[in-house]
Every structure is written in structure tokens, then in C-alpha cells.
N, C-alpha and C positions, 0 to 999 in steps of 0.2 A: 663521325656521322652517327648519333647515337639517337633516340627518341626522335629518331624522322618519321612519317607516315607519307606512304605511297599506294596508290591505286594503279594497278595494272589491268588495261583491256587487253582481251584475247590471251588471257593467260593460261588456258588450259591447253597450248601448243607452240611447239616449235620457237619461236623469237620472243612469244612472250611469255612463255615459259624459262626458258633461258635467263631473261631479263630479271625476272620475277626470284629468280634464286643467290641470282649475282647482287639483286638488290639485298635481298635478306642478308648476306655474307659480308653486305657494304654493313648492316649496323639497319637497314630501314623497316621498320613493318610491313608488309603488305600487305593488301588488299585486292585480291584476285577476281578480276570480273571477268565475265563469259556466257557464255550458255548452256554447257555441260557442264555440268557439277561433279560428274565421275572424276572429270580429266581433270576440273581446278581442285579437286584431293589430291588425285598426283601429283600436281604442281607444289602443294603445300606440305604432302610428306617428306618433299627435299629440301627444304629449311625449314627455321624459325623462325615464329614470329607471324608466321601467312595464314589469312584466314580468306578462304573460298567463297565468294558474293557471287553465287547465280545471277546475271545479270543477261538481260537482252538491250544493247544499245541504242536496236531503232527506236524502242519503246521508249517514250517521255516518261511516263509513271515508273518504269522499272529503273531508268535512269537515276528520278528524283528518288525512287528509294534507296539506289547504293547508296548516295553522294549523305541520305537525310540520315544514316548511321556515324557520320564521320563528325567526327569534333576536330579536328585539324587533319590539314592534309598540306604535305609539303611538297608533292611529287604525285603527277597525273603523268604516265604513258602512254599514249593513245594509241595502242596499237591490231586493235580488232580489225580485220580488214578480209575481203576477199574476192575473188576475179570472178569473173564469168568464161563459159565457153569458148574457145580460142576459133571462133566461125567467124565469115566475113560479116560485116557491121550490119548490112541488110540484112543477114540472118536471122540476128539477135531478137527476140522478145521482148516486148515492153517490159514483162515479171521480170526477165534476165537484167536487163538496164537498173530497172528500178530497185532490188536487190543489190548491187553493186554499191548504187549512190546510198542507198539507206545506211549501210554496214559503214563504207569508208571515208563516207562525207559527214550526213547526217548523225550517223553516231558519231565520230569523233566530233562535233560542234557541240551535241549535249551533253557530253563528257566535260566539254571545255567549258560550256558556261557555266555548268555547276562549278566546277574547280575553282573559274573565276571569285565568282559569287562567296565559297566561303574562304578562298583567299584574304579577299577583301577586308572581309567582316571577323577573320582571324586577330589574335595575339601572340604573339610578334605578326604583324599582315605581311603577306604574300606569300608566294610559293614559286615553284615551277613550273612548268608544262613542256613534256616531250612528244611531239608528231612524228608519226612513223609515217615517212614520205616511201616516195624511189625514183631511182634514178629514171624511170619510165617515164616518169613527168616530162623530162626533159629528150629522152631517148627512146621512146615506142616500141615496143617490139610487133611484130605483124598481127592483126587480128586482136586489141587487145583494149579497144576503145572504152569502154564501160572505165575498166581500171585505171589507164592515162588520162582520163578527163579527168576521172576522181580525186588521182594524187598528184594532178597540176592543181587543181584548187585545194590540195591539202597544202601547200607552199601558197596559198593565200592565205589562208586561213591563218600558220603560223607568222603571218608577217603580221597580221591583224591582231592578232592574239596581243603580239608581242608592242606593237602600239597603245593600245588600249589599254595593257593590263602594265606600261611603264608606270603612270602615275601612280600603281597601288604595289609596287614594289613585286609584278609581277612577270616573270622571265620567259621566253618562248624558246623555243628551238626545234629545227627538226634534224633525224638521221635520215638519209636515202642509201635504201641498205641493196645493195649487188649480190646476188645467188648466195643468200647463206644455207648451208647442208639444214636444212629442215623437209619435213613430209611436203612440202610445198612446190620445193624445187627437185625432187626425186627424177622427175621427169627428164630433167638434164641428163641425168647419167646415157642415159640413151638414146639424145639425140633430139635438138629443138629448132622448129623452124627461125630461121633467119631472114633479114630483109632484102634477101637476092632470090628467098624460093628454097635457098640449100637446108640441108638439114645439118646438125652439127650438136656434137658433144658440147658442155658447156664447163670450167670449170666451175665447182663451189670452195667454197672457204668454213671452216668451225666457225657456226652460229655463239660459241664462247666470245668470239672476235667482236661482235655487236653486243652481246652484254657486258662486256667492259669500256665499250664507247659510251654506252649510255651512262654506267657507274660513273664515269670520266665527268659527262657533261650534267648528271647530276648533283656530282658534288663539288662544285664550284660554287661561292656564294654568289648572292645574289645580286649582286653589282659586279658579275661576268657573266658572259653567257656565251654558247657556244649556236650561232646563230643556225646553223648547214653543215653539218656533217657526211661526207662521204664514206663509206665501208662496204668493200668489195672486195671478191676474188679476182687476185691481180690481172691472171689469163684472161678473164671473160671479154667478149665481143664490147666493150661499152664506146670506148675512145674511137672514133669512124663509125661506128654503127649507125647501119641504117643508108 
């Protein structure tokens, strides 16, 4: 896996941080997009080969500028994402809603089209594309709407993706990743509501475990694909939940 090029969203933390170092250690370049540029240095100080793209993904223009530095791209991550307050749904704010959808719908589509776009028009053409789902999509956790609408239509999107972008020899797939130890799910350790009201520990698993899934499902050529992945802490509430 040597002269790959990869764009990673959300790379200045936790999973795609992670992702972003196990790619460089697979052999890929990367391309670190985000919004803090302190944190995508950190990211780039622990491998080779990563260069830090300040990036805002609701922005179209900031978008079209990561993607307009790239001369090939083999590997889009789409992994920027983020929740809203855990309040009941009437609670929520339009700003709060509409924040959610920007970051984990909307940006990851202009991620995607671009990827598409120079896949396409590439030498050798096509590439891949990895979606960062969850298992929330399918299993809700209480209070958590903004986020489960998002990452049920992010499992559209990659099935979409992955139609559309067959003809140009280009691959889809997503992970739906279960409590991995990142500053995200810190929360667990002490105790998360459940869909009975109770509160409850949660376990997590090493976020190492999710950058070697995606290393996996990125280096499969491209006439394989690894459609839905699953990766979780075995303990956690998933199977009954709810």
C-alpha cells in the first residue's frame, strides 16, 4: 500500500486521529481535515507523510478548497461528526438541530462529492470512500435525535454512494463503531442513561481496534468492498437495547 493518498475528516481527535496514523503506518499519505489546526499538528507529529488541511466541512468553498489541492485521492474517511445535547427533542434548538445535520450529514455529502468528482476524472479512476456511521442509526440511545436521524441517513448516503460511484470503479462502505475509549465517550466511565431511565456504566474498547478495521477495509482492492462493518465493546448494552 504504498503512494496511496487519503483525506481524513475530523482528524484532529479521538477516531480520526487514530485512523489517520494507522493510515500513515499502512504506507497512505494523508491529508488531515478539521477545524483546529493545533490538534491536526498533533495528529501529523505521529506519523509520516500527514499534512494538516484546516478544513470547515459545512462550508462548500472550504470544502472545494481541501479537495482543489489534491491531484489524486485514493481514500476519503468521512469521519467529522458531532452530537448535540442529550435534552428531550422538544428541548432542542433549531441552532442545536441544525449544527448536528451540517457537520454529519452535510459535510460528509461534500466530502463525498468531491472525492467522487476527482475519482472519476483520475488516472488509474476510482477510489474509495469510508462513512463513519453508528450503531445508533439502528439502536438509539435516549435523548439523542439530532444524531440518530443523521447517522441513519449516513447508511444512505453510503449505499448511494456505492451505486452511483459502481460505474466509475468507485467503492463505498461504512463502519458503525460501539464506544470506542476516545474524549467522546469519557462519559461512560461514570455512568450513561439507558432506555429503561437507569443509569449505567458502559464498557469501551481501544480506539486502535477501529483503525485497524478501517486499515482492513481500506486495503482491499477495488473490486472488494467491505459494505457495513461493525466494531464495538463486546460488554456494551447494544444487542436488546432499547
Amino acid at each position: 500500500m504504498t503512494n496511496k493518498f487519503a483525506v481524513v475528516t475530523g482528524a484532529g481527535s479521538g477516531i480520526g486521529r487514530a485512523v489517520s496514523i494507522a493510515l500513515s503506518a499502512a504506507g497512505f499519505s494523508v491529508v488531515l481535515a478539521g477545524r483546529r489546526a493545533e490538534e491536526l499538528e498533533k495528529t501529523a507529529a505521529q506519523g509520516a507523510n500527514m499534512l494538516a488541511a484546516p478544513t470547515d466541512v459545512t462550508n462548500p468553498e472550504s470544502v472545494k478548497a481541501l479537495f482543489s489541492r489534491l491531484e489524486r485521492l485514493d481514500l476519503l474517511f468521512n469521519n467529522a461528526g458531532m452530537g448535540a445535547p442529550a435534552v428531550p427533542m422538544d428541548e432542542l434548538t433549531f441552532e442545536q438541530w441544525t449544527a448536528v445535520v451540517n457537520v454529519n450529514l452535510t459535510g460528509a455529502f461534500l466530502c463525498a462529492q468531491h472525492a467522487m468528482r476527482l475519482m472519476k476524472a483520475q488516472t488509474p479512476r476510482g477510489g474509495r470512500i469510508i462513512n463513519n456511521g453508528s450503531i445508533s442509526a439502528t439502536a438509539p440511545r435516549p435523548n439523542s435525535a439530532p444524531y440518530t436521524a443523521t447517522k441513519h441517513a449516513i447508511t444512505g448516503l453510503t449505499k448511494s454512494i456505492s451505486l452511483d460511484g459502481r460505474a466509475f470503479d468507485i467503492a463505498c462502505g461504512q463502519i458503525d463503531i460501539g464506544n470506542a475509549a476516545t474524549e467522546m465517550t469519557e462519559r461512560m466511565a461514570n455512568g450513561i442513561l439507558q432506555a429503561n431511565g437507569s443509569m449505567m456504566v458502559e464498557p469501551r474498547m481501544d480506539v486502535k481496534h477501529v483503525a485497524d478495521a478501517v486499515v482492513y477495509m481500506a486495503s482491499l482492492p477495488l473490486d472488494a468492498n467491505v459494505q457495513f462493518l461493525t466494531v464495538m465493546a463486546t460488554k456494551m448494552p447494544l444487542v436488546g437495547r432499547g
